[in-house]
C-alpha positions in Angstrom: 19.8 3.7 -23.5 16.2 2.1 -22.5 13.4 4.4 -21.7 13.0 4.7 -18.2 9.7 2.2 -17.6 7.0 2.4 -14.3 6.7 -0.1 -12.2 3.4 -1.8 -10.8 2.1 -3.0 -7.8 -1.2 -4.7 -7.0 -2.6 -4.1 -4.2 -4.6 -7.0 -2.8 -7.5 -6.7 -0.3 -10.1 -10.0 -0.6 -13.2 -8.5 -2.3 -11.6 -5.3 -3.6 -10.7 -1.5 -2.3 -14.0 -0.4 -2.5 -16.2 -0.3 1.0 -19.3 -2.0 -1.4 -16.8 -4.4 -3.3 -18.8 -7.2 -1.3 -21.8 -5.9 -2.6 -21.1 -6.6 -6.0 -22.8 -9.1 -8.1 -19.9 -10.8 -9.0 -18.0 -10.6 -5.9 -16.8 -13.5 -3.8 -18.0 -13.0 -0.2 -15.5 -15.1 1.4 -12.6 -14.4 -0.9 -10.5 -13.5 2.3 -10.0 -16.8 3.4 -10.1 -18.9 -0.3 -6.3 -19.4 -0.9 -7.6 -20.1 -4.6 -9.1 -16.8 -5.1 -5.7 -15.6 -4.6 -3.4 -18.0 -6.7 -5.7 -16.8 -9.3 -5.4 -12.4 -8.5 -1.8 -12.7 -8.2 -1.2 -15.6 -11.6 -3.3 -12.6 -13.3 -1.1 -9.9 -11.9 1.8 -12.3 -12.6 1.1 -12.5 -16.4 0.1 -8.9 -16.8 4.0 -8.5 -15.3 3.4 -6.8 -12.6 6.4 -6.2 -10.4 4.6 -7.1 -7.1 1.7 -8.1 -5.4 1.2 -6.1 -1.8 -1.0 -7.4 0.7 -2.2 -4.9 3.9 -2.6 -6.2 7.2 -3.6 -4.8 10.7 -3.2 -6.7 14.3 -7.2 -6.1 14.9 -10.4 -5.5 12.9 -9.5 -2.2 9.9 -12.3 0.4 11.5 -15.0 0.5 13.9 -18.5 0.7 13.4 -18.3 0.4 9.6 -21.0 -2.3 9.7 -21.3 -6.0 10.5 -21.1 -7.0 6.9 -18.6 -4.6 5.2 -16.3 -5.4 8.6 -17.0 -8.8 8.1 -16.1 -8.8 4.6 -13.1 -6.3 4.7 -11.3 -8.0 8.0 -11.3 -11.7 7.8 -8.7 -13.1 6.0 -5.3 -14.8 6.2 -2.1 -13.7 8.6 -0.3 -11.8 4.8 3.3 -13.5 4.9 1.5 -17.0 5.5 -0.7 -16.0 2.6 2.7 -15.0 0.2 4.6 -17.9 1.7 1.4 -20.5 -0.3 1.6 -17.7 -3.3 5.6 -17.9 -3.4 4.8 -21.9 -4.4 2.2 -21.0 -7.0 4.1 -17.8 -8.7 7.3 -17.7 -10.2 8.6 -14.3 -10.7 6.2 -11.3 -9.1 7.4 -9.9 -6.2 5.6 -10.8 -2.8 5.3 -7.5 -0.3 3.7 -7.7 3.2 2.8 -5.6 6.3 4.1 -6.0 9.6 4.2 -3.7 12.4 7.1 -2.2 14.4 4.7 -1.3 17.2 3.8 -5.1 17.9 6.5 -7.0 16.9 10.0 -7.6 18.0 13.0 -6.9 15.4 14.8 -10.6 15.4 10.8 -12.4 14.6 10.6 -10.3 12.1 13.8 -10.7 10.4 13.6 -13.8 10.4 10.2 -14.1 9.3 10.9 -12.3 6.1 14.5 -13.4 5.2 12.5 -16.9 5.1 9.6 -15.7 2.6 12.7 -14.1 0.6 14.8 -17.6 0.3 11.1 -19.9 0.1 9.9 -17.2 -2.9 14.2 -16.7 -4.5 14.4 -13.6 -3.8 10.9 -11.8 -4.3 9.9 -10.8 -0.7 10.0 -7.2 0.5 8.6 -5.9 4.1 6.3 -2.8 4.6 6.9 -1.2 7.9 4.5 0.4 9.4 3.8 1.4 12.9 0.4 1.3 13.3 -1.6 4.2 14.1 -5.1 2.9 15.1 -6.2 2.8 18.7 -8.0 -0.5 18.3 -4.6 -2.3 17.2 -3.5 -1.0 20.6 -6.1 -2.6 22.5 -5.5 -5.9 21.3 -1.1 -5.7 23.0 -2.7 -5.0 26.3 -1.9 -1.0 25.7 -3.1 2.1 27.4 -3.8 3.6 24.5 -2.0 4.7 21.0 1.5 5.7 21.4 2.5 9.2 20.6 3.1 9.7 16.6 6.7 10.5 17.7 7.5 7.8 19.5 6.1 5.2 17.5 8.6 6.3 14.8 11.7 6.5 17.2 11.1 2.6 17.8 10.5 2.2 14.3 13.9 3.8 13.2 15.8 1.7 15.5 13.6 -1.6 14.5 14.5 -0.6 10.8 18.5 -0.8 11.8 18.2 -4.1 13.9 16.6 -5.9 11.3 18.4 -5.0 8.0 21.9 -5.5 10.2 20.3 -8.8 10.7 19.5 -9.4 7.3 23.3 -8.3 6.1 24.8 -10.1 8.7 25.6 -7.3 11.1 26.7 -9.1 14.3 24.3 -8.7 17.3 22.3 -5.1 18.0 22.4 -3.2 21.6 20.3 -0.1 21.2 17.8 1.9 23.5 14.9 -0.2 22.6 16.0 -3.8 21.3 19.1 -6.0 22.2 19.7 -8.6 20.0 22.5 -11.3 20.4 22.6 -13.6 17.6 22.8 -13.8 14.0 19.9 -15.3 11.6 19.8 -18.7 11.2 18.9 -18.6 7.7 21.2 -17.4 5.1 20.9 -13.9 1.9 18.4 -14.8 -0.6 19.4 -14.2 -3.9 18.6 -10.6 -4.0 20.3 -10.0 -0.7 18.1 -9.0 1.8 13.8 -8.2 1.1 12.8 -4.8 -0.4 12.3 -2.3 2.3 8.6 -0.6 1.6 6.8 2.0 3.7 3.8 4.4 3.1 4.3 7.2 5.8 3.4 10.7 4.3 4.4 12.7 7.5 7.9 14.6 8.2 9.0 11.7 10.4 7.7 9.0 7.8 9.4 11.0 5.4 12.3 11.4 7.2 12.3 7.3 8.1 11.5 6.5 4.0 14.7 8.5 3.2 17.0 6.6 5.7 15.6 3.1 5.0 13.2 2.4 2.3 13.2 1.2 -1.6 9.4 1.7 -2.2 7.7 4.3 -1.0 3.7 3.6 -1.5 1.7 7.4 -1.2 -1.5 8.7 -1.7 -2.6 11.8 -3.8 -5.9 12.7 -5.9 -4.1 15.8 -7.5 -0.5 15.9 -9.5 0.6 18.7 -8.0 0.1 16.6 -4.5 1.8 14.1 -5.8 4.5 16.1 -7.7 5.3 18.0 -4.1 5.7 14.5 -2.4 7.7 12.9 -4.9 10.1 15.9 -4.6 10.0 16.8 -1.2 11.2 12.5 -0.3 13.2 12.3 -3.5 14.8 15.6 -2.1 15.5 14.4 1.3 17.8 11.3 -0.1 21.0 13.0 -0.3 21.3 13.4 3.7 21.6 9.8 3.9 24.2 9.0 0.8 21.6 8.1 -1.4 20.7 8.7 -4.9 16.9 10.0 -6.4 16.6 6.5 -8.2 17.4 4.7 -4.8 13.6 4.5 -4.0 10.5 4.1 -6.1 7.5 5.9 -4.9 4.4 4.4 -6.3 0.9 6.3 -5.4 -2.2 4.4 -4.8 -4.3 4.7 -8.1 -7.8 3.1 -8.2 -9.2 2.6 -12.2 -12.2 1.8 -12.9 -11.7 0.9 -17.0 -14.2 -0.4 -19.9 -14.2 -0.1 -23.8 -15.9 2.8 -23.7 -16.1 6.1 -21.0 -20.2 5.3 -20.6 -19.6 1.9 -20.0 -16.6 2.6 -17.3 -19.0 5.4 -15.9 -21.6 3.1 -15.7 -19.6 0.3 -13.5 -18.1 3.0 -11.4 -21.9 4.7 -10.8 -23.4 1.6 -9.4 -20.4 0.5 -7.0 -21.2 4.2 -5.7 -24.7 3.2 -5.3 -24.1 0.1 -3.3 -22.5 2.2 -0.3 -25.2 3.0 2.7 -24.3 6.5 4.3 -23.6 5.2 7.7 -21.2 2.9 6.4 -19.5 5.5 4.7 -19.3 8.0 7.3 -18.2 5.6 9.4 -15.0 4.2 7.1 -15.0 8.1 6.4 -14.5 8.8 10.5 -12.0 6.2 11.4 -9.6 7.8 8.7 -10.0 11.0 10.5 -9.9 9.4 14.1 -13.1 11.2 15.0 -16.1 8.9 16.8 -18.7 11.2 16.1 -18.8 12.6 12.5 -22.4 10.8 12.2 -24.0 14.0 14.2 -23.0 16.6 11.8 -25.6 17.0 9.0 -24.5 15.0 6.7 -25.1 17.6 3.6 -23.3 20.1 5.5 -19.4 21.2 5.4 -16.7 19.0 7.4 -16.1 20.4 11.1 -12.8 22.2 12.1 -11.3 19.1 14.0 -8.2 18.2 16.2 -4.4 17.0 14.4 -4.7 13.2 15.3 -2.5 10.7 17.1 -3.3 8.9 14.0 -2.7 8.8 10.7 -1.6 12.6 10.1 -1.1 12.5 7.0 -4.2 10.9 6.0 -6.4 13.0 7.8 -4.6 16.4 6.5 -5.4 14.8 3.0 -8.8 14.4 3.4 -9.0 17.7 4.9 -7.5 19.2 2.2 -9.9 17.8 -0.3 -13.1 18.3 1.5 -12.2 21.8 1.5 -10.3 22.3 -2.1 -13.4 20.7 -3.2 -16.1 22.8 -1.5 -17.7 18.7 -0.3 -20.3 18.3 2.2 -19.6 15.1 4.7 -22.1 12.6 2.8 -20.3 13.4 -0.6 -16.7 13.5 1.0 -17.3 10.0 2.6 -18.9 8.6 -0.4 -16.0 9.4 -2.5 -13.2 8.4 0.2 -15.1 5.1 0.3 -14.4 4.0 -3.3 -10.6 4.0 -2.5 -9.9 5.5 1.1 -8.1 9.0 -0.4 -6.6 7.3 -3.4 -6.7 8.8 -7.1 -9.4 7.2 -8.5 -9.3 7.1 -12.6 -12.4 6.3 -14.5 -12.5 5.8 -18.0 -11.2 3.9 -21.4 -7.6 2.3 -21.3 -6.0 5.2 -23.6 -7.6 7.7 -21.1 -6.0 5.8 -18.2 -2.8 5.3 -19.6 -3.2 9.1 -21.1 -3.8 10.2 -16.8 -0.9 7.4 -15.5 1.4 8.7 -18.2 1.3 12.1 -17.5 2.1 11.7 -13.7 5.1 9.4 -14.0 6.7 11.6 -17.2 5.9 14.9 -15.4 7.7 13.4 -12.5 5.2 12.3 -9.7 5.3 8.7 -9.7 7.6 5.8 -10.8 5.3 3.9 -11.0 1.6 2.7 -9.1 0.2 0.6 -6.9 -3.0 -0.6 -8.5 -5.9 -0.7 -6.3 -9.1 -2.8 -8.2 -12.2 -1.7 -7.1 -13.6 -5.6 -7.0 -11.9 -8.7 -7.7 -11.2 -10.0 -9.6 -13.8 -8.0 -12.1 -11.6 -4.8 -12.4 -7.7 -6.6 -11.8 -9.2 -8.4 -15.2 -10.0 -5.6 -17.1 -7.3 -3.2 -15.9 -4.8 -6.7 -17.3 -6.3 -7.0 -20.4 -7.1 -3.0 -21.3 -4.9 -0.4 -19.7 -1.3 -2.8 -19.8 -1.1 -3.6 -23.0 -1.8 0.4 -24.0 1.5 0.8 -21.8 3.2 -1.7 -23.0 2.9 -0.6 -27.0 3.7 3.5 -25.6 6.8 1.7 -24.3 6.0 2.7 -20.9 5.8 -1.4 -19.4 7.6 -4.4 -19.5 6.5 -7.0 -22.1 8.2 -10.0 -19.9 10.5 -9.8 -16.9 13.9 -9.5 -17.0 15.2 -10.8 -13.5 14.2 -13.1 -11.3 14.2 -11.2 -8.1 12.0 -8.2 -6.8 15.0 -6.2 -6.3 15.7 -7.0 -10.6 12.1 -5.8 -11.4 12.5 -2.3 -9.7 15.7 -1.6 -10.6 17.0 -1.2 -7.3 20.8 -2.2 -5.8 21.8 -5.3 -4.0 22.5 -4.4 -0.2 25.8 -4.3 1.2 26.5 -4.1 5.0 27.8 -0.8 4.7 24.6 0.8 4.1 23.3 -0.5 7.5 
């Protein structure tokens, strides 16, 4: 039998994860909107045999009051499945993963949307749901406000159902919230229907992942966070007829990698230095869906504050760290600004691949979902240092094996039984 192998994701987000990427020397300003920029992060990621490429998205600017240039830099960029429908042209086997959002979108769009990036791409598309949780995505669908945590994820468990019966060729849906008559026009890719991927850390995200999902993206800066998650969702599969290996949960990991520990120090030091307070309090406060933070002295602790409407899990990690970790608000928001609550690793490639090791052996992780501080500076050297130290451990593909996404993570071909 082969040894079980991780998977990897990139994550890609124009200049890079970190709030300063812009601010590099190297960076490209305007990589959000130069389609070569990423034909070249996702040919990288491609060669390096990655298993996908993932691309965020949010129907309005990312966070408020983060500053004119960092928003400016972070925001812009293409609509995502446009962006993987030009990469699906210009790639041949990675996997192509994009956003979209129950809470503005309508179930037979979407469907239809992605089956087409799955049939353009043969087979490599996969769809993160996600139901938005920031008040300024509201604003832009002519809402009152954010929708209740709860009910967000009652229309996203019906949305879920509509579209994959759609996708398996489930005639017509009649539910509380959707009704929809026809079948796609557009038939199964080769892999059946697009991966399902979601990223919700709370009971009802949780509870959704278990029912629906193949990838499960997380965050966690500890392993026994991550170890707790990974069994507490694993765990949860059984209710629905499924099997541990059914999903893959990949956690957010942000390296920062050089020859040497000084020299990866030394890069990850002066990215920290680039980041103004303001700008990271304010990144630091929309996380935390509190407008204010900025009055509290900054070297002080973090104030007791309300559960959000938000993004609870987010918020209950940063909470957790701030106080596991005895920080003051200046250093908590300098350190959730390098990769917004991610693990960040910093070091040679043997003592990444020692740390990435360790978590998906001790069972916390099949895999990541690599975040690159800039781009394409640290995609580069995390390509040409840390994979081939997991490929000769045996831990990483050395070439792809399938053609489809669903062939790269090991997962099962759909059937319209499981809808």
């Amino acid at each position: 039998m082969s040894r079980r192998q991780m998977k990897l994701g990139l994550f890609l987000w124009a200049t890079g994860h970190h709030i300063a990427a812009w601010r590099h020397p190297k960076a490209h300003e305007k990589a959000g909107i130069d389609i070569a920029h990423y034909i070249e992060l996702a040919r990288t990621a491609e060669a390096a045999k990655f298993d996908m490429v993932f691309c965020e998205d949010a129907a309005g600017l990312r966070e408020a009051n983060v500053g004119i240039a960092s928003q400016t830099s972070r925001s812009i960029g293409f609509e995502p499945v446009s962006l993987l429908s030009a990469l699906a042209a210009r790639t041949e086997r990675i996997g192509l993963v994009s956003t979209a959002s129950t809470s503005y979108n309508e179930p037979y769009g979407l469907a239809r949307m992605f089956a087409s990036l799955d049939n353009l791409s043969g087979g490599r598309a996969g769809w993160n749901l996600v139901t938005s949780a920031s008040p300024i995505e509201a604003a832009n669908f002519v809402a009152t406000g954010l929708r209740p945590h709860a009910d967000r994820y009652e229309r996203a468990r019906e949305f879920a159902t509509a579209v994959t019966g759609l996708w398996l060729g489930r005639p017509g849906h009649d539910g509380q919230g959707f009704s929809v008559r026809d079948p796609l026009d557009i038939p199964p890719s080769p892999q059946g229907a697009p991966v399902m991927v979601q990223a919700g850390a709370s009971d009802d995200g949780k509870d959704l992942a278990a029912r629906t999902a193949d990838v499960v993206f997380s965050a966690a800066q500890t392993f026994d966070e991550a170890k707790a998650f990974y069994d507490d969702l694993k765990g949860r599969l059984a209710v629905y007829g499924r099997e541990p290996d059914d999903i893959k949960i990949l956690p957010g990991v942000a390296p920062v990698v050089a020859e040497t520990e000084a020299q990866a120090r030394e890069k990850h030091d002066q990215l920290q230095e680039l980041i103004p307070d303001d700008v990271g309090v304010a990144l630091l406060s929309s996380y935390l869906s509190i407008s204010d933070l900025g009055r509290y002295p900054l070297d002080g602790p973090l104030p007791e504050l309300p559960e959000s409407e938000g993004m609870k899990s987010r918020q209950a990690l940063v909470i957790e760290q701030a106080r596991r970790d005895g920080l003051s608000i200046r250093d908590l928001a300098r350190y959730f600004a390098g990769a917004r609550g991610h693990w960040r690793l910093v070091g040679t490639p043997a003592q990444v691949a020692d740390e990435l090791q360790a978590r998906f052996e001790g069972g916390a992780a099949d895999g990541f979902n690599v975040m690159p501080s800039w781009f394409p500076g640290e995609l580069d050297a995390f390509a040409r240092l840390v994979v081939p130290e997991l490929q000769r451990r045996g831990l990483f593909r050395k070439d792809y094996e399938g053609r489809t996404l669903r062939e790269h993570l090991g997962l099962k071909r759909p059937t319209r039984e499981a809808v």
